[in-house]
N, C-alpha and C positions, 0 to 999 in steps of 0.2 A: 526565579532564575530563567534564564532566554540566552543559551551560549551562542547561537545564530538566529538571524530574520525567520528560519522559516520552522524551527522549533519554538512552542508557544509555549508557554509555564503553565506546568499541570490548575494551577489556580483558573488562568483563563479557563482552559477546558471545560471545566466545572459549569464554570457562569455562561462561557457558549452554550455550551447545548441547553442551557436551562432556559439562554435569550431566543434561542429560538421557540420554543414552546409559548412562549410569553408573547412576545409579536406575532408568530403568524396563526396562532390558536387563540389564545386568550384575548387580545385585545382586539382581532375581527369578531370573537362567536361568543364572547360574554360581553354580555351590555353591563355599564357603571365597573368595568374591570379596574381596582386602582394598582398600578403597577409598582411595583416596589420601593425604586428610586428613580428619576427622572432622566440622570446622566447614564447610568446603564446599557439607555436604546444604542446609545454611540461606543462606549468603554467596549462591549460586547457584542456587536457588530463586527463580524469576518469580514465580509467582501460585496455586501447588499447594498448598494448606491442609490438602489431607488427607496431605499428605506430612509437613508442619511448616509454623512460621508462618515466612513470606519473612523475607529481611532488606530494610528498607524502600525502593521503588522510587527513591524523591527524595534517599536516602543513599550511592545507588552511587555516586556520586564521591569520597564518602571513604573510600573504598577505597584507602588505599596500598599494603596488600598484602593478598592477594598480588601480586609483582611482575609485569611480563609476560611475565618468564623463568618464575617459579616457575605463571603462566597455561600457559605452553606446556610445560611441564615435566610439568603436569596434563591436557592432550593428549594428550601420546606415550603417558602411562601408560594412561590408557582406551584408547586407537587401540590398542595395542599388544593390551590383552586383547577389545577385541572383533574385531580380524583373528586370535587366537587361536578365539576364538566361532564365527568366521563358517567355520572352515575345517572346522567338525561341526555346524552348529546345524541340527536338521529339525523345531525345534517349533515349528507354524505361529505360536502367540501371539508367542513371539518375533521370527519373521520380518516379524509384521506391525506388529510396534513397531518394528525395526529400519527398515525402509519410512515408517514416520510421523517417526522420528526424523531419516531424508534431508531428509524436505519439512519439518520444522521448521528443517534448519539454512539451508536453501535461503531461510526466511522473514528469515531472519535475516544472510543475505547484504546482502538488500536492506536492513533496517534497520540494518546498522553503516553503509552509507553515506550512509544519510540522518541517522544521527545524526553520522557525520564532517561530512557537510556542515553540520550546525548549530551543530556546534562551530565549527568553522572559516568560518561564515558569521556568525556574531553575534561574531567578534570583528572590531574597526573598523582592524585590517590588510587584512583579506580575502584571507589566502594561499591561494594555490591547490593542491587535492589534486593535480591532476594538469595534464599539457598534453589539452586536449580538442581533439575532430576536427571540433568544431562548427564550419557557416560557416555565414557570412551569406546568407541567403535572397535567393533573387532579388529585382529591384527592384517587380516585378508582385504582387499577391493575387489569387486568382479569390475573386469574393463568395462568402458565408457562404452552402451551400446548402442542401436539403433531401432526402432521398427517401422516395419512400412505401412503408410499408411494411403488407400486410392482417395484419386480426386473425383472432382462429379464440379455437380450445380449442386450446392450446399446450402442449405436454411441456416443464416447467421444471424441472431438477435434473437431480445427475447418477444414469443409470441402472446399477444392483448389478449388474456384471460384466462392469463395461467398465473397467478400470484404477484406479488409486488415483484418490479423490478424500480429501477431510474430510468427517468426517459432520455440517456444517453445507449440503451440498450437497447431499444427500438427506434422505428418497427424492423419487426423480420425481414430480411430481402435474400434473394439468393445472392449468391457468390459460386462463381469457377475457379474450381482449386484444379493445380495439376499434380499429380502421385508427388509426395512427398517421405523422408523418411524423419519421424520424430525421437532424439532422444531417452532412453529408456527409463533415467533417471535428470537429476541436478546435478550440473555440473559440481565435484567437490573442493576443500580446501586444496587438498595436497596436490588435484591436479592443477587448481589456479596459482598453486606457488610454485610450479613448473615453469608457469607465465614468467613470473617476476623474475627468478632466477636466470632465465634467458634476454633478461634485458627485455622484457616487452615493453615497458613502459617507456622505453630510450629507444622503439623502432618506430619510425615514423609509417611504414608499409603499412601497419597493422589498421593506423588509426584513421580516422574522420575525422576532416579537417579541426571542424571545433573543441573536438575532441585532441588533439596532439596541441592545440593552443594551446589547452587546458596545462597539459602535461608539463608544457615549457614554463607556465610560468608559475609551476607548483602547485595548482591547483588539484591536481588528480596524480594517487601516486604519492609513493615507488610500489604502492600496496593498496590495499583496502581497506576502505574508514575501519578504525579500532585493531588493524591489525599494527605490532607494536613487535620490534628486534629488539631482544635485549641476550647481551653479553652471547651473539651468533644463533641463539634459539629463537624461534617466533610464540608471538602470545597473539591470543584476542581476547579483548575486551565482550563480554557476558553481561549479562544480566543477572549472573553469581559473582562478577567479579571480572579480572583478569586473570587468565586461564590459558596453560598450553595448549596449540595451535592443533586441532585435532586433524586428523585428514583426512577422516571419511565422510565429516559429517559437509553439508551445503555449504559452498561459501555463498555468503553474504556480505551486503553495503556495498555491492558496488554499483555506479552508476551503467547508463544505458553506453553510453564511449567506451566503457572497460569491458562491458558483456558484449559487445558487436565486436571489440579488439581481440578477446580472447579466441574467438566463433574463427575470425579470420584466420590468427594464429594456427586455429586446429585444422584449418581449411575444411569449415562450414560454416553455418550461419544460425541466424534467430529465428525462429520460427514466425510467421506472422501471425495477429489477431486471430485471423480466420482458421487460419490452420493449426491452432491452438484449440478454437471453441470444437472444431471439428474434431479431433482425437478425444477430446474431453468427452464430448455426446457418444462416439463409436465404440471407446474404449469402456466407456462407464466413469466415469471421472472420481461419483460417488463410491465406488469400490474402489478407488487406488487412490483417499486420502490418507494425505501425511498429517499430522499433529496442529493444531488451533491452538486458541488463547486457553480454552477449558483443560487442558492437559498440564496446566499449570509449568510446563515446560520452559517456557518462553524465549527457546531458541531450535532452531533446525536441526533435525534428528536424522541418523543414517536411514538408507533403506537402499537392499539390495536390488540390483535392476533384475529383470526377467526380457522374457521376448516382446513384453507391452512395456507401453511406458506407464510408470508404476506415480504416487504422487502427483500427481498433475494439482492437485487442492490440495493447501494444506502446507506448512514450513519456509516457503519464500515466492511471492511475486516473482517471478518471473517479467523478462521483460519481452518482449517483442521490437520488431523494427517497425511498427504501422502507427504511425503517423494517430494523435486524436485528435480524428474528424466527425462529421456528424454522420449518421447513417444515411441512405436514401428516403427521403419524406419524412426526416428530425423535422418537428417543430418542436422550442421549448415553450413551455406554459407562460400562458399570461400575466403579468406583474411581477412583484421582485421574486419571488420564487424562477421564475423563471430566468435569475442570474444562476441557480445552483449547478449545472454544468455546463452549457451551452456557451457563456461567453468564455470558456477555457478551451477551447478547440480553436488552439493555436497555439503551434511550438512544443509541443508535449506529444510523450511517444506513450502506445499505450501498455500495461502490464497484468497479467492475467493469474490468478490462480488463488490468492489470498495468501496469505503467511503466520507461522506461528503465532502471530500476535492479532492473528481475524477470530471473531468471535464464529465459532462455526454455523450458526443458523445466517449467517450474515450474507456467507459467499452461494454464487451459484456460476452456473457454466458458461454463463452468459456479459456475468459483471465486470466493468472495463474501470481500472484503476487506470490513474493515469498520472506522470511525474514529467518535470524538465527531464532532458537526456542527461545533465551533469548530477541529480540532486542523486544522494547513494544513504540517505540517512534510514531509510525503513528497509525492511528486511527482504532486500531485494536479489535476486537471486538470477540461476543460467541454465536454462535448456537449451541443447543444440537442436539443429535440424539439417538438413541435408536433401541438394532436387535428388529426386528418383528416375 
């Protein structure tokens, strides 16, 4: 199944990340490597042109085969010769493909369940993935707050010889921040159906330009992906099902025009990249996560605000208004690896934090997701901010 171009069917998923281990491990660093099937290189090929041309993004669902036997069948067979690989490999190039190849499948954890959920959320049964451990938020909200946080010359990115990062995260360079104040929490349902009910979706004030296109021609709106009116009550759509519209907990799905229209509404704004990574290092970012894929949750959880801002990792992407660009002194790596993020620094805003459905060893303070302003299908989420 593939209900849009840019949700892949869990089957792909599979065989992606398996084709990557195969190409850029096995058949540079095992001599006589024989590869599976020969059509593969292409069927399972994302976006690597210097490898061969992909087979096209918006046609993986007509993919009948191969089957998801003959998917896993194409598994064991890789798995099998890279734990052969692994039990003599000491060539660092390989090791450190091997290491990008983890965090690539780690990436893709999170995206088969956001594309399960899309599947399974646009169609008008609304079957549920799983039983979720979601409950109902208490009957109380503490108000939307703020805190303050000083600017300086700030060290943004991550610094060469502290752990894996992507080299969309380097190198480190300073940044001038000016005092800011950050959100204390996620923006929630109840206050985002505040929005709607005021007609934000039908004020043009609010929005950016491409953004109120959008709106005119149906495209974004009257609400947020999976959110659903029936008989005057609101539901959203889960990953337990469809389910009353909770109001404490994060809203989510929505794009980057709906979280900058909202920020306006409230008369504030998005925080940027920078001033994101900064509160996250100041604050502790690691003390004030919210819930991962390992909580078996697999949706945004309340959490009461304090005088810090609480969450920053953990239960929805957040979006930022900053632009993905490259750092000062990006170079991307040589060869086709060196498509993995660098020709996508254009047209895409970037989002910080991970979300319910990030594997938690995955995220750090540093790591810069990134989406079109319109896409709303992953669990993307709203912190305000506000100058100081």
């Amino acid at each position: 199944m593939q209900p849009m171009a840019d949700a892949s069917p869990p089957k792909w998923h599979l065989a992606h990340t398996t084709w990557f281990f195969e190409r850029f491990v096995l058949k540079p660093h095992v001599p006589g490597y024989t590869e599976f099937h020969s059509m593969y290189e292409r069927l399972f090929n994302s976006y690597y042109n210097a490898v061969c041309e992909p087979f096209p993004r918006a046609d993986r669902g007509h993919l009948s085969r191969p089957t998801v036997n003959d998917t896993l069948a194409y598994r064991a067979h890789v798995d099998g010769a890279m734990a052969t690989l692994l039990e003599h490999v000491d060539e660092s190039a390989a090791l450190e493909t091997i290491v990008l190849g983890i965090h690539h499948e780690q990436q893709h954890q999170e995206l088969l369940l956001t594309d399960i959920k899309c599947i399974l959320g646009f169609n008008p049964l609304a079957p549920a993935y799983h039983a979720s451990a979601v409950r109902a938020a208490s009957a109380t909200q503490d108000a939307y707050g703020f805190c303050d946080i000083p600017g300086g010359a700030i060290e943004i990115g991550h610094a060469e010889g502290t752990g894996f990062a992507f080299d969309n995260e380097q190198p480190a360079h300073l940044v001038l921040l000016q005092p800011y104040r950050l959100g204390t929490r996620l923006v929630a349902n109840g206050e985002f159906l505040e929005f709607v009910l005021d007609d934000g979706y039908r004020r043009p004030e609010f929005w950016l330009s491409d953004g109120w296109d959008r709106c005119k021609r149906g495209q974004l709106g009257p609400a947020p992906l999976y959110w659903r009116q029936q008989e005057g009550r609101w539901f959203e759509y889960r990953l337990d099902g469809n389910q009353p519209l909770v109001p404490h907990t994060p809203v989510v799905h929505v794009s980057f025009f709906e979280a900058d229209a909202y920020a306006r509404w409230k008369g504030a704004r998005l925080p940027t990249e920078f001033e994101w990574e900064n509160a996250a290092t100041t604050l502790g970012a690691r003390n004030h996560a919210g819930n991962f894929v390992e909580s078996g949750v697999l949706h945004p959880t309340h959490a009461h605000g304090d005088a810090r801002a609480r969450r920053l990792m953990g239960d929805a992407w957040e979006w930022t208004p900053s632009a993905y660009h490259p750092y000062p002194g990006f170079r991307a790596r040589a060869g086709a690896l060196g498509e993995y993020n660098g020709k996508f620094m254009s047209n895409q805003m970037v989002l910080r934090g991970g979300s319910c459905a990030t594997p938690q060893s995955h995220i750090r303070t540093t790591y810069r997701n990134f989406f079109y302003p319109q896409d709303r299908w992953q669990f993307s989420g709203i912190r305000l901010a506000q100058d100081l």
